[in-house]
Legacy VTK file of the C-alpha trace (Angstrom):
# vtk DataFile Version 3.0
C-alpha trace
ASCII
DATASET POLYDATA
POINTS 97 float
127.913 27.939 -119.257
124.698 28.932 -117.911
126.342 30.740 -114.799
128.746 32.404 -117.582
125.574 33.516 -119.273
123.558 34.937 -115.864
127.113 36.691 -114.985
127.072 38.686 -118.364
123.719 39.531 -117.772
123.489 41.125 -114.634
127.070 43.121 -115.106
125.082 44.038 -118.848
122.215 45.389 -116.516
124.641 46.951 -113.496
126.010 49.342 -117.095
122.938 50.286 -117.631
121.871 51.189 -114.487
125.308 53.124 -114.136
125.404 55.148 -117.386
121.502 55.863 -116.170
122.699 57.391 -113.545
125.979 59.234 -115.104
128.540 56.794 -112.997
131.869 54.989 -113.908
133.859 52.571 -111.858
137.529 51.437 -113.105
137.691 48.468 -115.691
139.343 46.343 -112.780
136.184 47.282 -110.283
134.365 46.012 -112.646
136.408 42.572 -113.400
135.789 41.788 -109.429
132.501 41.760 -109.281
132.266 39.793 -112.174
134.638 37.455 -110.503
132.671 37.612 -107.503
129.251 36.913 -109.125
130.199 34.155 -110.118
131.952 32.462 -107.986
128.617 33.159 -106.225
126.253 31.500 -108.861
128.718 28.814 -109.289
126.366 25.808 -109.238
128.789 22.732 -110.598
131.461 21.353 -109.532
134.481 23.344 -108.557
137.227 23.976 -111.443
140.490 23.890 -109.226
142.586 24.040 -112.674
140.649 27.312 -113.939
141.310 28.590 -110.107
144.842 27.543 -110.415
145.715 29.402 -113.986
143.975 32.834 -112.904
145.371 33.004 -109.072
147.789 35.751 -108.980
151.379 34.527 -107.870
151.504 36.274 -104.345
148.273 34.612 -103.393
149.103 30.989 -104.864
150.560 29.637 -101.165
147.856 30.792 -99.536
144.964 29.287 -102.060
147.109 26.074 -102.234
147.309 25.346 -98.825
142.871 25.734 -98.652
142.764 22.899 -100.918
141.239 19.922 -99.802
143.641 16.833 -100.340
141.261 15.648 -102.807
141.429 19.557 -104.308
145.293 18.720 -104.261
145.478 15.496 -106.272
142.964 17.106 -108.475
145.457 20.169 -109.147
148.628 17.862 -109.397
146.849 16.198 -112.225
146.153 19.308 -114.463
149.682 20.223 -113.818
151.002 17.327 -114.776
148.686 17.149 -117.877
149.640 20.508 -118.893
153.537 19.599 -118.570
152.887 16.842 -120.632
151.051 19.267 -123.034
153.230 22.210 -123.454
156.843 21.278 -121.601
158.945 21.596 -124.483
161.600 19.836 -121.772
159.562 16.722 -122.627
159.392 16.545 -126.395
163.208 16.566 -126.435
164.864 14.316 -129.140
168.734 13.900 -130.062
169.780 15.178 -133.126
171.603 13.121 -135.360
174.821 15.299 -136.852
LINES 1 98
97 0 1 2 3 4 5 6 7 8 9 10 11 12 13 14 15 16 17 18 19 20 21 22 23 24 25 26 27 28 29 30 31 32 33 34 35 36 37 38 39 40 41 42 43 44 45 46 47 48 49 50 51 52 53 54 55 56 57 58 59 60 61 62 63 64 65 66 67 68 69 70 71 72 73 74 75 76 77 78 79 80 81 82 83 84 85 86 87 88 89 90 91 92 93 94 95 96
């Protein structure tokens, strides 16, 4: 949360500092460096769920195959507990006619 919390502040300072000096970047300029910063001031331990669910789709192969193995089991396990969660294929039940 702290991280979260530095984040906010120094893109709440980089606005300043740009309508200061009568500058604009696009809303998805400024979603990257936010993205960057922190994944830069990231101080705990890494969230390879989180990672997984905001990864665009084009650059999942690639991201997958960094994982450590231990990053891999770790992944496996959040999709498995979110298949268990929300897979309507597994709450299933026969109806009686």
């Amino acid at each position: 949360m702290e991280d979260k919390d530095k984040v906010s502040q120094i893109m709440e300072e980089w606005y300043a500092e740009m309508v200061k000096n009568n500058i604009s970047v696009q809303p998805k300029a400024s979603t990257i460096l936010g993205t960057i910063i922190a994944k830069h001031l990231r101080t705990g331990k890494r969230d390879i769920w989180r990672e997984a669910m905001n990864i665009k789709g084009g650059e999942f192969a690639s991201w997958y195959a960094s994982l450590s193995n231990s990053e891999k089991v770790e992944y496996e396990e959040g999709r498995q507990k979110a298949s268990e969660k929300y897979d309507p294929r597994n709450t299933k039940q026969l109806l009686k006619g």
